[in-house]
Structure formats: C-alpha cells, structure tokens
N, C-alpha and C positions, 0 to 999 in steps of 0.2 A: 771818240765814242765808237765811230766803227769797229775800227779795231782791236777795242775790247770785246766789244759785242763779238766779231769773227773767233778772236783767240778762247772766249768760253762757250760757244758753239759750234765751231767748226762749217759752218755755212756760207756759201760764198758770196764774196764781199759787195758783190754789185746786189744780191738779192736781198743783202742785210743794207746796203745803203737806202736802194728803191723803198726799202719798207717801211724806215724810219723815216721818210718822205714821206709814206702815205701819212703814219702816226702821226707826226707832225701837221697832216692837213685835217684830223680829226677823224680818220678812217676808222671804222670798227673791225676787229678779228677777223667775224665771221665775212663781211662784206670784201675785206683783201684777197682774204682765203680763194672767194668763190669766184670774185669779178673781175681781180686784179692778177691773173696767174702769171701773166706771159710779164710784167713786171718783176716780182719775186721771183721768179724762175721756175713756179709752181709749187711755193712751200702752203701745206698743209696748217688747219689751225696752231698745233702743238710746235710745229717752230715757230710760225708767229708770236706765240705766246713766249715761248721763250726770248725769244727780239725784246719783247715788252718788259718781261723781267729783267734783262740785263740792262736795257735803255736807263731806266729806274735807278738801277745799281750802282750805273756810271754818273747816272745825276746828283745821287746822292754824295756817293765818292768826290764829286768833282764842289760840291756844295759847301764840302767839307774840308777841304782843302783850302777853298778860298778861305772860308775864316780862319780857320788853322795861321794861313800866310798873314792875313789881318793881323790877329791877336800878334803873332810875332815882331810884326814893323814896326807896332805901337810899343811894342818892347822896345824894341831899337835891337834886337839878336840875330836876325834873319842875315844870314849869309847866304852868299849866291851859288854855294854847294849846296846847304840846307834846302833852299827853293828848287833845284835840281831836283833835290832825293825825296821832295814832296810830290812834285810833278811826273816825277817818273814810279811813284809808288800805284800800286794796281789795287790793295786791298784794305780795308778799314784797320785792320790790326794794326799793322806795319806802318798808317802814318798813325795812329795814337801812338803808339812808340818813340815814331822817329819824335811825336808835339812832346812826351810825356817831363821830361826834364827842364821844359820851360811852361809846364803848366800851371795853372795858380792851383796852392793846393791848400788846404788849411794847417796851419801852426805844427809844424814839425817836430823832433828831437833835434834832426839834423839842421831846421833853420837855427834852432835856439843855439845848438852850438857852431853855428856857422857867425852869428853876431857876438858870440864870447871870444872869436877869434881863435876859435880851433884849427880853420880850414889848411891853413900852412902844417899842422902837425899832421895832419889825415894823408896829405900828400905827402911827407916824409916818410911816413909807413908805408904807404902805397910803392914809396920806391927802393923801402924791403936793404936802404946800404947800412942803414944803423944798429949796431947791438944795443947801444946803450938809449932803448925809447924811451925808459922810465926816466933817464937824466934828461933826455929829449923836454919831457912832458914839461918838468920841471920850471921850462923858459915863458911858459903859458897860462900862470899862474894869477888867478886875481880874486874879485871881492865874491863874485860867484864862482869860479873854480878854484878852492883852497885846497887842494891837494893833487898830487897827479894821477890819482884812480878816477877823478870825474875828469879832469883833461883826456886821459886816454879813453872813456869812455865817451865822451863827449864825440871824437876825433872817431869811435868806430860808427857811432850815428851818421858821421858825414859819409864815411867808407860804404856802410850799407846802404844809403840813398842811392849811392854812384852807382852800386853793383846792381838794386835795383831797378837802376835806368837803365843798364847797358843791353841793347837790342839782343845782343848775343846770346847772353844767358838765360834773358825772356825764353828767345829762341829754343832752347836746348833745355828748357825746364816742359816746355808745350811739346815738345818732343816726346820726352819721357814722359807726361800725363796722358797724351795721345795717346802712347803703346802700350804701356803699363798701368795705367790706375784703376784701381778698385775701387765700385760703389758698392758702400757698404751700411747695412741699417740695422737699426736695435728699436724693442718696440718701447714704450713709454710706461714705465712700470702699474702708471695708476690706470693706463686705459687698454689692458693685455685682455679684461674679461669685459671692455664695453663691446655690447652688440652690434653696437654698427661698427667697430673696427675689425669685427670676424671677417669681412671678405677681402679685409689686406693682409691675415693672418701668416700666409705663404711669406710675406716681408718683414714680419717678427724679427727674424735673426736671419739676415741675406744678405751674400756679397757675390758680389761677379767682378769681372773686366767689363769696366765701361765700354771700350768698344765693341764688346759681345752681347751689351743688354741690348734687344731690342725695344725699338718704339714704344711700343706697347704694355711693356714692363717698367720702362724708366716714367711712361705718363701714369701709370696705375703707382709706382713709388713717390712721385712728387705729390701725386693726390695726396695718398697716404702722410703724406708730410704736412702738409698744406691745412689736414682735416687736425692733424693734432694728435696722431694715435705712434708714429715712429719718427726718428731722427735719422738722417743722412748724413754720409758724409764718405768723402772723397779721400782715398790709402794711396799712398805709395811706397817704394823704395826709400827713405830719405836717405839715409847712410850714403847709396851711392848717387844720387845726384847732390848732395853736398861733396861729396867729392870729385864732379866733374866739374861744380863751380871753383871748388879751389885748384884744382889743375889747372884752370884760364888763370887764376888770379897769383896763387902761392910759388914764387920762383925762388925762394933761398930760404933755408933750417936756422932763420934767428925769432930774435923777439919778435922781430916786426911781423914775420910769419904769425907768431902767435896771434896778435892782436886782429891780422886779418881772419884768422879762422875764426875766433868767435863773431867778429864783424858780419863773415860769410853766414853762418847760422842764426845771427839777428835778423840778415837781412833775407833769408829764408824762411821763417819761419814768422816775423812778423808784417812783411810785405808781401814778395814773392807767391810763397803758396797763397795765401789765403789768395788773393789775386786774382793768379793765374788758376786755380782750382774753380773759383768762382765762372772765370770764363770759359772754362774748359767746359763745366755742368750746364752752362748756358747755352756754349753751342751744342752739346747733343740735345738738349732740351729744345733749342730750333730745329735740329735734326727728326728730331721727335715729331714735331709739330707738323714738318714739313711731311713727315711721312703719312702722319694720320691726315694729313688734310685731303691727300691724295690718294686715302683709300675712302674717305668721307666722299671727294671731288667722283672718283667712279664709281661708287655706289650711287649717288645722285642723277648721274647721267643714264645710268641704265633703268633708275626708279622712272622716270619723268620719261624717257622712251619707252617706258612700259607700253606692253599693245591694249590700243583703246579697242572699244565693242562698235563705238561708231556712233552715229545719231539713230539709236534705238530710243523708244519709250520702255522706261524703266520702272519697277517698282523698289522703293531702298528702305531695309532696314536698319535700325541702329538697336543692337538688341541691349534688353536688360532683366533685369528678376524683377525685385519690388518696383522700382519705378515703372517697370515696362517697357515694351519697342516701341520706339518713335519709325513711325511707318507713313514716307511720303510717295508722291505719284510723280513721276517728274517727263513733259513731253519728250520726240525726239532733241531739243533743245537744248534740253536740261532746265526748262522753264518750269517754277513749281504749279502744279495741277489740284492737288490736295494734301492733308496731313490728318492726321490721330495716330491715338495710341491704342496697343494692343494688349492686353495681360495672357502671354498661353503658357508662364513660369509660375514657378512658387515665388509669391505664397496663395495668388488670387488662381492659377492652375484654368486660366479660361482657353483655354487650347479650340477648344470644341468651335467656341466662339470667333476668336481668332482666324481660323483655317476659312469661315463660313467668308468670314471679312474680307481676308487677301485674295480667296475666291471671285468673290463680286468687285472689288475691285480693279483685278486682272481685265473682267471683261468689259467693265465699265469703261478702262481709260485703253484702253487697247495693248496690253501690256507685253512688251516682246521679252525683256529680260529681268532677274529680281538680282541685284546686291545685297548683300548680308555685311555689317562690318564687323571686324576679327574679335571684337574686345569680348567685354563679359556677356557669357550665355551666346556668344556665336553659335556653339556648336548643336545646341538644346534649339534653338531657332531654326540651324539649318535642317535638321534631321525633322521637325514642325512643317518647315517649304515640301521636302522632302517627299511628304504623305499627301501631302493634296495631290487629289487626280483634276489637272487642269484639262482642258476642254483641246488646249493645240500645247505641244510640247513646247517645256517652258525651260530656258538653261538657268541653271544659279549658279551665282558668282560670290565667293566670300572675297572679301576687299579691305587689303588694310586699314585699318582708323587713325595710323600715326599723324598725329597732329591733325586731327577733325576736330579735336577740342577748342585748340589756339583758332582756329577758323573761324570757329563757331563765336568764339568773342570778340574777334577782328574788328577795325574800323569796317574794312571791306566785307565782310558777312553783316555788317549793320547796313551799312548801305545799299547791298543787293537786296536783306531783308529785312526792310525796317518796323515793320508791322510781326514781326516773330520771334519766338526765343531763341534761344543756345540750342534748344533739344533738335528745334525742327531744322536749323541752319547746318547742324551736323548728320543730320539725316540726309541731307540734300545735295551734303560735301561727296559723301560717298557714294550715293547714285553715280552723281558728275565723273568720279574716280573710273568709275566704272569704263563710263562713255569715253572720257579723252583725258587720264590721268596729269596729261603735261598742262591743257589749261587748265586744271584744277588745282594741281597741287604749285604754281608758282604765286598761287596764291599765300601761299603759307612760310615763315621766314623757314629757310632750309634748314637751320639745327632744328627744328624741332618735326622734324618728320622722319627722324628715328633709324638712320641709316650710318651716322655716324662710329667714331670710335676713339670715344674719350674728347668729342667735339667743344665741352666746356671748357676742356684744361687747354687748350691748345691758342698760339695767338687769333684773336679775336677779329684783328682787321684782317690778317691774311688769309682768314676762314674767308670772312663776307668776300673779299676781292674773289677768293678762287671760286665760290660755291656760284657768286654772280656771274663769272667767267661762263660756267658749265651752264647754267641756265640760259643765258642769251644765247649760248651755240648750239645749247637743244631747240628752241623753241626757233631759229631762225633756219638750222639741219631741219627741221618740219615743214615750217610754213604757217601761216595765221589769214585761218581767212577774217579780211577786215571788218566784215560786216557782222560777224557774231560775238568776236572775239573780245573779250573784259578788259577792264585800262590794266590791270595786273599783267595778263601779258602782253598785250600791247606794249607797256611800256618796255620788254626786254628785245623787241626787235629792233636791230639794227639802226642807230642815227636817231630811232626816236625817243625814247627818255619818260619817264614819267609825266610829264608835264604837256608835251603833245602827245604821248597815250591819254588824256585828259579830254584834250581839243578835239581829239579825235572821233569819240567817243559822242561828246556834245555835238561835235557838228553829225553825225549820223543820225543822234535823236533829231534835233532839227528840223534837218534837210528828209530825211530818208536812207537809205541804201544806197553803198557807192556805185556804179552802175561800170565806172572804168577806174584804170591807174590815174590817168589826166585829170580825174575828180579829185584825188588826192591833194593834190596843189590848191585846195580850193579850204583846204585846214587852215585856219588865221595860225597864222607864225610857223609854218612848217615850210620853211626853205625848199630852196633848191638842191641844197645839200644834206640836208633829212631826206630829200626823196632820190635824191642819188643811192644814198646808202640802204634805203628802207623798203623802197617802192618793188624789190624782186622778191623780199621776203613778204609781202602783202598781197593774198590771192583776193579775184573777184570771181564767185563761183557764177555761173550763168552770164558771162559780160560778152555784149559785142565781141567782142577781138578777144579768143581762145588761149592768147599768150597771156590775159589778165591773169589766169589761173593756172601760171607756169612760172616757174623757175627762171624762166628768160627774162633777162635784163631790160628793159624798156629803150635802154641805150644801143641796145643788138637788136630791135623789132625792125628796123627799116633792112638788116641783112636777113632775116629771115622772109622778107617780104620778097629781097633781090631771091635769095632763094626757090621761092615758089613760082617765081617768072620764070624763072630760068628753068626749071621743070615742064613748066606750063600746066598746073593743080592748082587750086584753092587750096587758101591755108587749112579748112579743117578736111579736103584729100591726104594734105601732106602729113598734118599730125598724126601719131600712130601708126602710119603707112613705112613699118621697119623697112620692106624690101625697097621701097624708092629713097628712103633715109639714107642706106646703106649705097644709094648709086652717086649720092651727090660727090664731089669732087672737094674737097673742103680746101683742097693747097691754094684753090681757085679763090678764096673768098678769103684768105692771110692777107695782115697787112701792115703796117708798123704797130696800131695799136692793137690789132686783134690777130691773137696768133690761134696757132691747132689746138692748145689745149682749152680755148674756152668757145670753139666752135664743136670739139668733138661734145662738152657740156650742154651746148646748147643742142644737138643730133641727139646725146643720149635723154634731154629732156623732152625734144619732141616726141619719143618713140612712145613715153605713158604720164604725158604733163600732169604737173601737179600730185604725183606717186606719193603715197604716205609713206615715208622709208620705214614705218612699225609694222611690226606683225600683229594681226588680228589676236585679239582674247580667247584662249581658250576654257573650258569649262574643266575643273579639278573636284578631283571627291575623295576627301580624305578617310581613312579606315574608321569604317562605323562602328567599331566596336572601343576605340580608342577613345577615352573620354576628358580623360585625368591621367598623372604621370604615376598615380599607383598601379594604372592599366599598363606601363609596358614592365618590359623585361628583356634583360640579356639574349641577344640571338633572331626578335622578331625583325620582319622587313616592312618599311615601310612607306608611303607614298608622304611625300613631302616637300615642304617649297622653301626653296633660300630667301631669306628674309633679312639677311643682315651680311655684309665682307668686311673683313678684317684681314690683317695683316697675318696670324696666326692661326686662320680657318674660316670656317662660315655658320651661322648660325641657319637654323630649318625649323619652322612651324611644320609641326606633324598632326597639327590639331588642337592642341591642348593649351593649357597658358603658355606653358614656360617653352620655349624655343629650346631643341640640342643642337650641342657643338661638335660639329665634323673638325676637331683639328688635324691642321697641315699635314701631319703625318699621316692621319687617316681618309686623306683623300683619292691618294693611289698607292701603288707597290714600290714604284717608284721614288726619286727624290724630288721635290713639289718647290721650284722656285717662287711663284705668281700664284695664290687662288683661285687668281678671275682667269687662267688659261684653264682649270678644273669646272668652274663652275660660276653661272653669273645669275645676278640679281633678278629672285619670281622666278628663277627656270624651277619645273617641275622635276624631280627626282625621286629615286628610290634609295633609300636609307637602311641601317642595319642598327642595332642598339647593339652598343658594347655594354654600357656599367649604366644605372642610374641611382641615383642619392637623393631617395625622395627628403632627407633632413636638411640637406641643402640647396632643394629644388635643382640640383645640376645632368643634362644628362649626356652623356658620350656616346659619338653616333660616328659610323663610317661610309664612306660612299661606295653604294654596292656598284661592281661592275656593269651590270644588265643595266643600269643608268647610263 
C-alpha cells in the first residue's frame, strides 16, 4: 500500500507511512494536518487528502483481487504466473483484463460453437498453414453444423472471443480512442423545436475530440442525452485500427487470412468497440465529474469562509411583491427577537408604512446592521432601506438566499423553530448569513446552495465525500465556539460526529456553559479520543485559562506553561506580547514528539489566540439605476460581485436577476489557465458589458482592469 500511495504521489515514504498510521488510528484530516506535523513531515491538508484517496484506491484494488483469485481456484485455472500478474497488477483495468477470459459471461456464439466442437478448427485458422480451410471445415460436420459456411462461421466466433480477450489489442484499441475519438451528437428530430431542449441547442449537430471536450461541455452533453433531446456517440478511424488488429494477427495471404479478417471485424465491431467505447466515455465522464467536483469543492470553501459581520443585532429581510417581506429582529446571537410582514411592493404599494415600521423597529431592538436577501424584489427593497433617514448610520447588506428555502423546510429549521413557518425560518437564515455565513449555511445540504456546476449530473457519493471533506476543514480552519455553536456544526469538527454534536448540545442545555476544555470530558460518550482530535478545535470564550480560546492543543498547555516560567510572565503577559514571543528559544523546548513546526504554531497562536482567519463584511452598492437586464447595454461599467466559478469563467450579480458571464477569455489579455487565480468567490468587482440577449436572458461581461 505504501508504495502505491508513494509512486501516485510522489511524497515521501515515511510521511506516507506515519500517516496511514494515524488513519488507521481514526485520525481526522484536519487534526493530522495541524497537530500531527513533525509525524507527516509537515504535509498540508491536500496531501493528506490525497493519502486518503489513494489508501481507498489500494483497498479497493486489493479487494478485488482477492476475489478475482477466489473465483479462479474455484475454477481450478489459477496458475502461479496468473496469481503473479494479478498481484503485481496496479490498476482496475488491467486485472479486468488479465480475469476477463475466465469470466462467467452469459451464453455466447463463441461458447455455442465451442460445444459443437469447433474449437480445433479455430486454432487451425489461427495457425494460418492451411489453404484448403473449406476442405478443413468439411471434418466438423454434424446434426447442427450441416454445411461448412456455419462450421467456419462457427470457428470465426471462437477466433473473435480470443482476439477480444487478448490484453494487447484492448490495449492498442484504448490507445487509439484515447487520441483520436470523436464525440459526436445529432439532435432527436421530434424534440429539435421542444422548449426546454433550446439551451442544449449548440449540441444539435456537434463533434469534437474527446480529449479536447472539456468538463463542462461533455456534463451539459450527457445531460442533454439523459433528458431525451440528442444522441451520442463515439467516432473513430476504424479502417486503420482494424488494420493494426490484423497486422498482430494476419501473418500469411491464404484462406485462413481471409477467415481471420472477417473474424477481426466481428470481433471489432461487435465486442471490442462497443466496449471499449463504453469505457473510454465513462472514464472522461469520471474525468468530468472529478473536475466539476472540484470547481463545486472551491467554490464552497470560499462560500462558507465568506467574511461574517460578527455578533451584531441585525434586522433581515426576505423580500417579496404580493406576498410581501418577511422582516425579522434577530439579537447579537442570532436569537429570533420578533417577525411580521411588510407590503412597501405592488400590488398593496405600502412603502410609506413600511419605512415608518423598520424605522421603529431599528430603534426598538437596537439595530446595528439590516440583510436584504438576493431573490425577488431585492433590489425595489434595498433602494426602500435605502431612503430611510436612520437616527445612527445604518450599513445594508444584500445576502444571498441560495438554499434559504431548503432550510426553511429542514428537519433542523423545525427544530430550531418549532412554533414558526417557512417564511419566518427563512428570514432568519439570512440574518444568520449575514453574522457568520459558515455556521449558517452548513446547515444546509451543500448541492443545494447554488455554487455548484452541473452538481446533479455528477457522481453523487463522491460529491458528498468531497463537499464533507471541505466543510469539516472550513469550519475546523475557523474554530467553534462550543457554547453557542448548533449540533449542525458541531457535528463537523474534528472526532466528533453527529451524534456527540448531539450530546453535546444536551449536556450544555443541562448543565449550563462549558466553563473549560476539562468540562468537555464530562459529554456521556465522548472519549478520550474525541477529545484528542476535537478539543483544539472547540473554543471557550471567557474561561479560566486563555489557551481555552486558542488554537493550542490541550496536549501542548503544560509546555506553554514551561514557557511562561521560563520567561518569568503570566500566561495573559505572555499572550499577545509579539516582542517577548519572538525572544523565546523554541530549539530549547524540541523533543522526539514536539518538533519546531508545531512550536512555531503554537508562538504564531499566542501572538492573536483565537484569530478569525475571515475577513470582515464589507458593505456593496450596486448601480442604482440598473434595475432589469433591458437596463444595460454594450460598453457600461459596472460594480458587481462573483457569485458563481466555473471551470469556463465566472458568473456576477450586477443587480438584476439574471447573473452575466465573464468567460475565461474575457477575464484578462492574457492566457487564463485557473479562474480562481483571476477572481474569487463574493470578491467585489468592476465589470464591462460586452453583448446582451435580453431573448435569452444571457449576458457577456469582461473583467475590467481598474478591478
């Protein structure tokens, strides 16, 4: 296992060993990452992560093999070369290959004429001495083979089984669809003018080189396939790779020749490709998958790092026309305070009314900041906030709503608010959004908070595994203080699991407030090993001992303690105090298990324990005169926030409903390998409108330099 792991990583081999040591003891990611360095040798999440992908890879390989070996003993076929080229095989392909000739397979051509007693004629062709095959056939005659055109047909069934077992020519057929094949599509004559298949339209009549389609093209074709509007399919040369099959096979200009060439085109054209075609489209469709996951996986992480406003009291809209804005009060907590509705829209037009409302409200609950969320009448609401002359200046925040809906129906929005509907539990999501985006939105399953690309078509468990990945490392890269924090995320720091994010929860109602780490232990069923892995990621704000609310390890508080002696300060002299940080000796304090790199982590934690690694909320105002997408035009600039990454470009709220697309090309002068090196998720920007289509709601946008 090592040393597969080493040879598809390139990482060395003791850090890959130590590390599947830890995995093995149930260590998490983030917990190796941060606690464990001078182990690993100091690798970062993303090699861990990779560790963990290929750990998997080798287990499944290795899984698979054993049964493979199984099925074969039970045969009684297994030779001790065979078990060799099983055991020294490295990838899934290559031993389905090496199993596939002793696989059970359903009812053949080639078995049927393997029990007529063909197989002796097949090999006589095979070795190509005989002219006279036809007389050959002749000897192999019976009550089902009465003539010799089904004997030699019979005999080339057997031939194309052989040819399509033989590893080689697999080989050198996946070659050639690897380098050369064309996907290519035709659209479905009866559904050319359905309306929902206009925005696959571009795939009507389209072919490329498969290895030239990107991601994002091959998951918008398969859709299109999938919904029922075009057909697919996979081109190539065949001319010349049937003739690099019979070049391995055709060695002499007789009959037998003959017999093998059409054999070679049976067994091309009814095994072979379809086959191999099949897997070829599967693996870039993994390819695909993998790649959207991973513009999905970093859009998420930048979403959910997003900068919170902090524990402000907030006032949060959720706007609307006829129904109206659901308008709640929410303390610095995010505790709801009050709710109603407002009408300042068509068709009831109470504005007047409204303004007097969120007026008296403001001063009522003490209000530091208002949320507006993005969806319908955002922008007729915010220009409404807008005109109120508030009494202390007041900042507005428009906040996305993706996936405030799903929340609002949740188990977990029932049980935070059971006594409430949908409207007010969604009003209250985006307050939250507001204050500390990452405990709010891990509330919510991550496809549906709208960041993705093409996240339905894509595999489904490997989404959850990656999107889980990214949220446990954001929310544990943060920090949770335990005393406020919801079993949602609770449950994704480090060792503890849903289930003692539960306990946890319970025992705080209880008891009260944890007061230290040490109380921790004091959770029915939370080990010692839950709190090894959990307890650095769980602050105590206000505790006795100043390292509750750090970063620092519980396991490293008796050297921070030697530390402060050895200075001669109190620990809260010493914390923060950079320039006597900076005097301490740390080589002094190395030891087998604690080395410099996680003393210099714990000096760089003392100098501002417990740092919110986000940046604060800033307040954005998009152009007031922009209302709707009849409002722009070719040539304006404009102020706007990236709301969506893709592989292809980036999508921008400028205001309006419909989002425009900055593609890749129009992001600099330059050639644009990475999007996220151009531009990353909520950064504010200045925009240029190239084209808009208001018929197809689309609009194309460039990123202006002075951004």
């Amino acid at each position: 296992m090592i040393k597969f792991i080493v040879s598809h990583t390139q990482l060395p081999e003791s850090s890959v060993q130590n590390t599947v040591q830890l995995l093995n003891e149930d260590c998490t990611i983030p917990f190796i990452s941060r606690y464990r360095k001078e182990k690993t040798g100091n690798l970062d999440e993303v090699q861990i992560g990779a560790i963990v992908t290929y750990k998997a890879l080798f287990e499944a390989l290795d899984k698979r093999k054993t049964a493979i070996v199984k099925a074969l003993t039970e045969q009684g076929v297994l030779t001790s070369d065979l078990e060799a080229a099983i055991a020294a095989t490295t990838n899934l392909t290559a031993l389905e290959d090496l199993y596939l000739p002793y696989k059970k397979k359903r009812k053949t051509k080639a078995e049927t004429a393997i029990k007529n007693g063909l197989e002796p004629l097949a090999k006589q062709i095979m070795a190509q001495r005989s002219e006279e095959i036809e007389h050959a056939a002749s000897n192999y005659l019976n009550d089902t083979i009465i003539n010799e055109d089904l004997a030699l047909e019979g005999a080339r069934h057997i031939i194309a089984e052989w040819i399509n077992e033989r590893t080689d020519i697999r080989n050198n057929i996946r070659y050639q669809l690897e380098n050369y094949a064309v996907i290519a599509t035709k659209v479905i004559g009866t559904k050319k003018e359905d309306e929902k298949a206009q925005k696959f339209r571009d795939y009507f009549d389209w072919s490329e080189a498969l290895k030239r389609c990107p991601s994002h093209r091959l998951l918008a074709i398969l859709r299109a396939e999938n919904e029922g509007f075009i057909r697919v399919k996979i081109e190539i040369d065949n001319e010349r790779t049937l003739d690099k099959i019979e070049s391995r096979l055709i060695k002499s200009n007789n009959a037998c020749a003959e017999q093998i060439k059409i054999a070679v085109e049976d067994a091309y054209k009814r095994l072979l490709f379809p086959s191999l075609s099949n897997e070829l489209l599967k693996s870039a469709k993994e390819k695909a998958d993998t790649a959207a996951i991973a513009v999905f996986s970093n859009n998420l992480k930048q979403l959910l790092l997003g900068s919170p406003l902090g524990e402000k009291r907030i006032l949060a809209l959720d706007p609307g026309f006829r129904s109206g804005c659901k308008l709640v009060c929410l303390d610095a907590q995010g505790d709801l305070l009050h709710n109603e509705n407002i009408y300042p829209h068509a068709p009831q037009n109470k504005s007047t009314e409204a303004i007097k409302k969120i007026s008296s409200l403001v001063d009522a609950y003490k209000i530091e900041a208002i949320a507006i969320g993005n969806g319908t009448a955002s922008r007729e609401t915010e220009f409404l906030v807008k005109r109120i002359q508030f009494k202390n200046p007041m900042e507005v925040y428009v906040v996305s709503e993706a996936g405030a809906s799903i929340y609002s129906a949740s188990k977990i929005a029932r049980d935070e608010f059971p006594n409430y509907d949908v409207t007010v539990r969604g009003a209250v999501s985006i307050g939250r959004r507001l204050a500390d985006p990452l405990a709010e939105l891990v509330k919510i399953d991550a496809k549906s908070i709208g960041v993705g690309q093409y996240q339905h078509d894509v595999d489904q468990t490997k989404l959850k595994q990656s999107l889980d990945t990214v949220v446990e490392s954001c929310v544990n890269s943060v920090g949770v203080n335990i005393n406020t924090a919801s079993t949602s995320l609770l449950s994704y720091v480090s060792g503890i699991g849903p289930k003692l994010a539960e306990n946890i929860v319970l025992y705080r109602n209880e008891n009260g407030a944890f007061a230290s780490r040490n109380d921790i232990k004091k959770v029915p069923r939370l080990g010692g090993k839950a709190f090894e892995q959990g307890a650095a990621f769980l602050r105590i704000k206000n505790a006795k001992n100043p390292l509750d609310d750090s970063a620092v390890h519980p396991e490293s508080y008796a050297l921070v303690k030697q530390m402060t002696t050895d200075v001669k300060v109190a620990m809260n002299e010493l914390i923060g105090n950079k320039e006597l940080l900076k005097k301490i000796d740390l080589q002094k304090y190395c030891s087998e298990t604690v080395g410099l790199p996680t003393l210099q982590d714990i000096v760089k934690e003392l100098e501002k324990p417990g740092l919110d690694i986000r940046e604060k909320a800033k307040v954005f105002t998009f152009n007031q005169n922009i209302r709707a997408i009849t409002d722009l035009s070719p040539g304006q600039l404009l102020p706007g926030i990236v709301n969506n990454i893709t592989n292809f470009g980036c999508f921008v709220d400028v205001g309006i409903k419909e989002s425009g697309l900055i593609h890749i090309s129009n992001l600099s002068d330059t050639f644009v390998k990475d999007v996220n090196e151009h531009v990353s998720l909520h950064q504010q920007i200045i925009v240029k409108v190239l084209e808009v289509d208001v018929a197809r709601k689309r609009i194309q946008l460039a990123l202006h330099k002075a951004s």
